[in-house]
C-alpha positions, 0 to 999 in steps of 0.5 A, a space after each residue: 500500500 502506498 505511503 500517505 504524502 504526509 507520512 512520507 514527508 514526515 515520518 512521525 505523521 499518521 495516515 490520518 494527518 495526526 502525529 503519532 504517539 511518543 511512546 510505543 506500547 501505549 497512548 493516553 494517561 498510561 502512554 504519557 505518564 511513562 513518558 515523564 516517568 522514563 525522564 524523572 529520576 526524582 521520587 517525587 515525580 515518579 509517584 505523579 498521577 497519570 492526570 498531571 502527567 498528561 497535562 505535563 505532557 500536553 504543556 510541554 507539547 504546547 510550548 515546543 509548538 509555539 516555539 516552532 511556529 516562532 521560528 517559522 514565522 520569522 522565517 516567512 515559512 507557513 507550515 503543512 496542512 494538520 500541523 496542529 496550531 500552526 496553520 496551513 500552506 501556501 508561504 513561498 519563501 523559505 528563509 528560516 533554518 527549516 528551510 522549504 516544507 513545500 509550497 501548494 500548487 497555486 502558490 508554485 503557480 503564481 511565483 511561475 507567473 511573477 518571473 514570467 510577467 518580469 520577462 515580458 513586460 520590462 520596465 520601458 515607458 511610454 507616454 501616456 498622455 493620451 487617456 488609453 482606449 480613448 481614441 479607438 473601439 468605438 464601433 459595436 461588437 458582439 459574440 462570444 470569445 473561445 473559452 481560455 482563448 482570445 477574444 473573437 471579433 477583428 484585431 483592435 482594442 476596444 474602448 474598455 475591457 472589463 475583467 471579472 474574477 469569480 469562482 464559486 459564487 453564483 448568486 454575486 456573480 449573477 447581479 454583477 453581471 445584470 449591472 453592468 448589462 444595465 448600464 451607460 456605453 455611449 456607443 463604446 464597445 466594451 469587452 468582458 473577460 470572465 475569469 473562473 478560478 478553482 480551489 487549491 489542492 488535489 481534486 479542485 474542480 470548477 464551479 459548474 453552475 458558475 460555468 453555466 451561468 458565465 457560459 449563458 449570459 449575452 453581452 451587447 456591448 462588445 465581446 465576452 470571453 470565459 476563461 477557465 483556471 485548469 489549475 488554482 490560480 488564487 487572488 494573486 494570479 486573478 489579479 496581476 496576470 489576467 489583463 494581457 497588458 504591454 507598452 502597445 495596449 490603448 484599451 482601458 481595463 478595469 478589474 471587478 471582483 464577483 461581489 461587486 455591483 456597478 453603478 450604471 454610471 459607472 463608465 461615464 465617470 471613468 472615461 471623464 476620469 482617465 480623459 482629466 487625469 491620464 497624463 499624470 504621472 502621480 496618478 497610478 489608476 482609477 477607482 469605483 470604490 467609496 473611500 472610507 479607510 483611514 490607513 495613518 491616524 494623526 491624532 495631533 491634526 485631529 486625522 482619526 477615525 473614517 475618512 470623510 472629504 468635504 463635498 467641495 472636492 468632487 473628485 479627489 487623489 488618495 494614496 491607497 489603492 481603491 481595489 473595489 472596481 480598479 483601473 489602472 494606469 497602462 504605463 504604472 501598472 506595467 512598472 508595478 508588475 515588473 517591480 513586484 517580480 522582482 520583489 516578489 522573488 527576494 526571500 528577504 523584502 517584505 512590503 511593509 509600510 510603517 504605521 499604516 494598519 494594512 501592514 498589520 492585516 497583511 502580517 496576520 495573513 502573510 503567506 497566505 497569498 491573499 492581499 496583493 493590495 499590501 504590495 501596490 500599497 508599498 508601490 505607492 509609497 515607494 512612487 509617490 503614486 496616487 489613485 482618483 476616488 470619486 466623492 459623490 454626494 449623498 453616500 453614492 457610490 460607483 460600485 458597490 461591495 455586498 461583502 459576500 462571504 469569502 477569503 474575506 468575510 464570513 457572513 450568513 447576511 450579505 449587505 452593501 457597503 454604499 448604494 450605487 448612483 442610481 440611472 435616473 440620479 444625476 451624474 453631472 461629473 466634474 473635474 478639477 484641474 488640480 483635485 486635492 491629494 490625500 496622504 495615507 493619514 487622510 489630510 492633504 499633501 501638496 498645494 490644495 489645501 482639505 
């Protein structure tokens, strides 16, 4: 019979998972009791119940696990699945004494993927003074895209292509899909890629009725392709590989997650948007996101609690990244990939940003390969880049986020964070010349005063 992976990579697993006993010829009170015993020589501590043996035991166990697992996280190394108290897989980089205990499929996956992105997309700029898909697309198309292939339909861009990540969450990905039927193109084709991910680990099979759902929904606008992961790809790979980018793409992109819900003026803001800001070269992307997170509190300038900016400033410059429907800018986002290959690949950096709380959730799940904001966070910290935020009046947004339950919420009672702007609400958008620019404590930097 074959040996259980865990077994073979360590010996003293069972084939359940489980470490096995320590002592050969008995487990529990009796198994626990000889083993303190065959290491006391005092009296005192031979004569011990076999009740405060086990707890002696259990409490030696404990602190020989916390140790381990201090020295792992101060290497950066997540340990095995079933270790118990540990956690699981999925840290890439191996720099304790330990060394490597194994990386899961997906996280081999998405190291692959950095170093290819690197090779790809090296770090040569081009201007982007003209907005990208601006000036081209403008004609309507239909159809399907083969699936995992390119999209059907002639060889230019279109005006937008939206990129959606998805992968057992039917019911989201359905009222995601009917909003951005519903709403405004103005005539501009938009293309949409639906990209379906799978579960990590053997056996990960696709959502079907997630397929089915992708597979059946019509597209007027422009062209839709599905693509299907045929191994797990994670949030890392959904979002840093899924827009086919290079210094020749005019098209815009904007990335959406399936939980998200789109105002039907959404596109109208994020043309106007790109049209006021593309050629700024602190401007990193665009967001459909409503800013509420203060990542720096400045107590001295009274800068706590939920960011609030005055409704004087329509729209607004802000440090952190708004992930909730983003945008980016073609030439940034091509530096950012390149940087993040090569950070990504140094067992050593970490993309820590002091005294900003996104650095404390990304510690708490570092390995995991859940949060790329953590890494565009320290990109824009490390640029001077900046994302456009929209500060719509009466608490509307352009997207909304039902929080459905997932790698980040757990909830049995989705609900919105903001309401959409509204088709018959007003969208008289307006662009300043120079909006305000906020820093990570939320007050303003540079010379337009909050």
């Amino acid at each position: 019979m074959a040996t259980p992976t865990m077994q073979r990579r360590f010996p003293r697993c069972g084939a359940d998972g489980g470490f096995l006993g320590g002592t050969a010829g008995g487990t529990g009170g009796a198994g626990a009791s000889g083993a303190v015993a065959a290491l006391c020589r005092w009296k005192t501590l031979r004569r011990l119940r076999p009740v405060t043996a086990v707890a002696l035991a259990l409490a030696a166990a404990l602190t020989a696990l916390v140790l381990l697992y201090a020295l792992l996280a101060r290497g950066g190394v997540e340990a095995p699945p079933l270790w118990p108290f540990v956690g699981r897989a999925g840290g890439p980089r191996a720099t304790s004494p330990l060394g490597t205990l194994y990386e899961t499929e997906g996280a081999a996956a998405e190291k692959a993927a950095s170093v290819a992105l690197a090779a790809a997309y090296p770090p040569t700029l081009v201007a982007d003074t003209t907005p990208n898909g601006l000036a081209s697309g403008r004609h309507a198309a239909s159809g399907t895209g083969a699936r995992g292939g390119s999209p059907a339909g002639g060889g230019d861009e279109p005006a937008l292509r939206v990129i959606i990540m998805t992968m057992d969450r039917v019911r989201p990905l359905q009222r995601l899909l009917a909003s951005l039927v519903a709403a405004r193109y103005g005539g501009d084709r938009v293309d949409v890629d639906i990209w379906i991910d799978r579960p990590a680990g053997p056996g990960g099979s696709l959502d079907g009725a997630v397929v089915a759902a992708s597979r059946a929904w019509a597209w007027p606008h422009g062209v839709k392709t599905v693509h299907e992961r045929p191994v797990h790809g994670g949030l890392f790979a959904q979002w840093l590989t899924t827009w086919n980018v290079s210094e020749a793409t005019h098209e815009a992109a904007l990335i959406l997650e399936d939980d998200l819900e789109v105002s039907p003026h959404y596109w109208a803001w994020l043309k106007g948007a790109r049209a006021a800001y593309g050629g700024r070269p602190d401007v990193g992307g665009y967001t459909t996101q409503r800013a509420t997170l203060r990542p720096r509190t400045n107590k001295a300038a009274g800068a706590t609690g939920p960011l609030v900016v005055p409704p004087s400033h329509p729209v607004f410059l802000f440090k952190l990244v708004g992930s909730w429907g983003f945008s980016p800018s073609r030439d940034h986002w091509l530096r950012f990939l390149s940087w993040f290959a090569a950070a990504e690949a140094d067992p050593h950096f970490r993309p820590y940003v002091k005294n900003v709380v996104m650095t404390d959730w990304y510690k708490r799940q570092e390995g995991h390969g859940t949060m790329w904001t953590m890494w565009y966070v320290r990109w824009c910290e490390d640029n001077d880049v900046y994302t456009v935020y929209a500060n719509l009046p009466g608490q509307k947004t352009l997207a909304s986020n039902w929080r459905e339950s997932g790698l980040h919420y757990t909830t049995k009672a989705p609900s919105v964070d903001f309401p959409v702007l509204a088709a018959d609400e007003p969208a008289d958008f307006v662009w300043p010349a120079e909006p305000v620019k906020l820093g990570w404590d939320g007050l303003a930097v540079g010379p337009t005063p909050l």
